[in-house]
VOLO-558842 format. One record per residue (C-alpha): residue number from 1; residue in three letters; x negated, y negated, z negated. Coordinates in steps of 0.5 Angstrom, whole numbers, plus 500, padded with zeros to 3 digits. Example, Ala and Ser with C-alpha at 12.3 -4.5 7.8 and 13.67 -1.06 7.14 Angstrom:
2
seq|type|px|py|pz
1|ALA|475|509|484 $
2|SER|473|502|486 $
***
This chain:
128
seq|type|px|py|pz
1|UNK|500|500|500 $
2|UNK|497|493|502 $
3|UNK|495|488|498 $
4|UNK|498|481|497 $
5|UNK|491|478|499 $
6|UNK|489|484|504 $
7|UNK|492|488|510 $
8|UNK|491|496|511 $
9|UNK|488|496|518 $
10|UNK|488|503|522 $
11|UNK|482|503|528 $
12|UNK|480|509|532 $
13|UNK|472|508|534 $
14|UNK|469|513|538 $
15|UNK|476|519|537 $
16|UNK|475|518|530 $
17|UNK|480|514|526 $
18|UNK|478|510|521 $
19|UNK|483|506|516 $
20|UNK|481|500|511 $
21|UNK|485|500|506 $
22|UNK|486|492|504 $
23|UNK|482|488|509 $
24|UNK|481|480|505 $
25|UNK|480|478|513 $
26|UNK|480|481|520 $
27|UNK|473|477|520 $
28|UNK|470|483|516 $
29|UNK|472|488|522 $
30|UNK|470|483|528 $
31|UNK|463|481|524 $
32|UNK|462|489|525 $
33|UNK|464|490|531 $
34|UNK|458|484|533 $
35|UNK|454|486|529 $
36|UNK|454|492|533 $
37|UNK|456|490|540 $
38|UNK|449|487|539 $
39|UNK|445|492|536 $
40|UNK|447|496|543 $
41|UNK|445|490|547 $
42|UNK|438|489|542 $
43|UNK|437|497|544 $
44|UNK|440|496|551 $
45|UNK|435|490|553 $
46|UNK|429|494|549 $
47|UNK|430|500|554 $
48|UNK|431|496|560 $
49|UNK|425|492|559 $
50|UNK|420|498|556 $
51|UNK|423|502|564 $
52|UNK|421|495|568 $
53|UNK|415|494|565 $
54|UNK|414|501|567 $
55|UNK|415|500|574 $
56|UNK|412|494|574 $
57|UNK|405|498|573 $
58|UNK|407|502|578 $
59|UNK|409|497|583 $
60|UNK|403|494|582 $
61|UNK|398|501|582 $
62|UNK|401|502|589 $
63|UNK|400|496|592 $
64|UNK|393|496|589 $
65|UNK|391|503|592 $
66|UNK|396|501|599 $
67|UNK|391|494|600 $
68|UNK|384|498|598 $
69|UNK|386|503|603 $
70|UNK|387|497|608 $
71|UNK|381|494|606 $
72|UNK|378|501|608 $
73|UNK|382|501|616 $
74|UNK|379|493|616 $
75|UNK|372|495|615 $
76|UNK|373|502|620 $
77|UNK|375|497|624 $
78|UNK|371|492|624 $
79|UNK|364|496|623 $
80|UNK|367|500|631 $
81|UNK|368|493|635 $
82|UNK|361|491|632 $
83|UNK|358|498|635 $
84|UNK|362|496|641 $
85|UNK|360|489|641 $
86|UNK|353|491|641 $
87|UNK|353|496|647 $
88|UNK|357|490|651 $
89|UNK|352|486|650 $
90|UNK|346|490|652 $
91|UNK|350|493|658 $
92|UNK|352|485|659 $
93|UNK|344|484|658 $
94|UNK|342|489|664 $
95|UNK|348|487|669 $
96|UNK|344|480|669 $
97|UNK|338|481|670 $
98|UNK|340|486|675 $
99|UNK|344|481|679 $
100|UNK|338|476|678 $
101|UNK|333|480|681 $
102|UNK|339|482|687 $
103|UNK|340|474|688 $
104|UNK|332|474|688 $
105|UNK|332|480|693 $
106|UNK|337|476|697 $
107|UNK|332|470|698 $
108|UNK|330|467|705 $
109|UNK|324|468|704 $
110|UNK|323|475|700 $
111|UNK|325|478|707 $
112|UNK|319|479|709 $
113|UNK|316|482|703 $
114|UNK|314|489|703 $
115|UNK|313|488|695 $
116|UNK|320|484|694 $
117|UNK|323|489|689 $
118|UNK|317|489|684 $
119|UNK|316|482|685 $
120|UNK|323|480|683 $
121|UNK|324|484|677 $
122|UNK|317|482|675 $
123|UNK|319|474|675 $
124|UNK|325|477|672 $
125|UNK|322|480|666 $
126|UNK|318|473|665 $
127|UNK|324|468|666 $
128|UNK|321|465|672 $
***
């Protein structure tokens, strides 16, 4: 039976029924209902944040091993067009001295030469 001061008040939490018995004020029942509702929230917020900090390292673990192995293509890479460049350029080297030794040959007056092969990749050699 209820008080003058106080109510009786019947809740079911969680398929449990709970009866409080003379009740001075709703705002003991509401204060516990927050003061659990944060508690949930408080270990909600927790949990999520200890998984995101988690994955945040994960993240940032792939992306490290992801740029060294970019790093490692680059390097490949660029250590290939180096070899390349180099056997160009001696190629582009030896197109040179063999087009200025035929512009030699073709002079006017190395056609009567009997040595005009040897002459000109002779001056060749000696940059003229």
């Amino acid at each position: 039976m209820a008080d003058e001061n106080g109510a009786d008040v019947s809740l079911k939490v969680a398929g449990q029924e709970v009866n409080l018995r003379n009740v001075k004020s709703l705002n003991t029942i509401a204060t516990l209902i927050t003061m659990f509702g944060v508690g949930l929230l408080a270990m909600v917020v927790y949990n999520h944040d200890s998984v995101a900090q988690t994955a945040q390292k994960n993240v940032v673990e792939a992306t490290k091993e992801a740029n060294q192995a970019i790093v490692k293509a680059l390097k490949e890479l660029n250590d290939q067009n180096v070899a390349a460049l180099r056997e160009l350029t001696v190629e582009q080297r030896r197109m040179t001295v063999q087009a200025t030794i035929s512009n030699c040959m073709n002079e006017p007056a190395m056609k009567n030469r009997t040595d005009a092969r040897q002459f000109c990749e002779r001056i060749t050699r000696d940059g003229r």
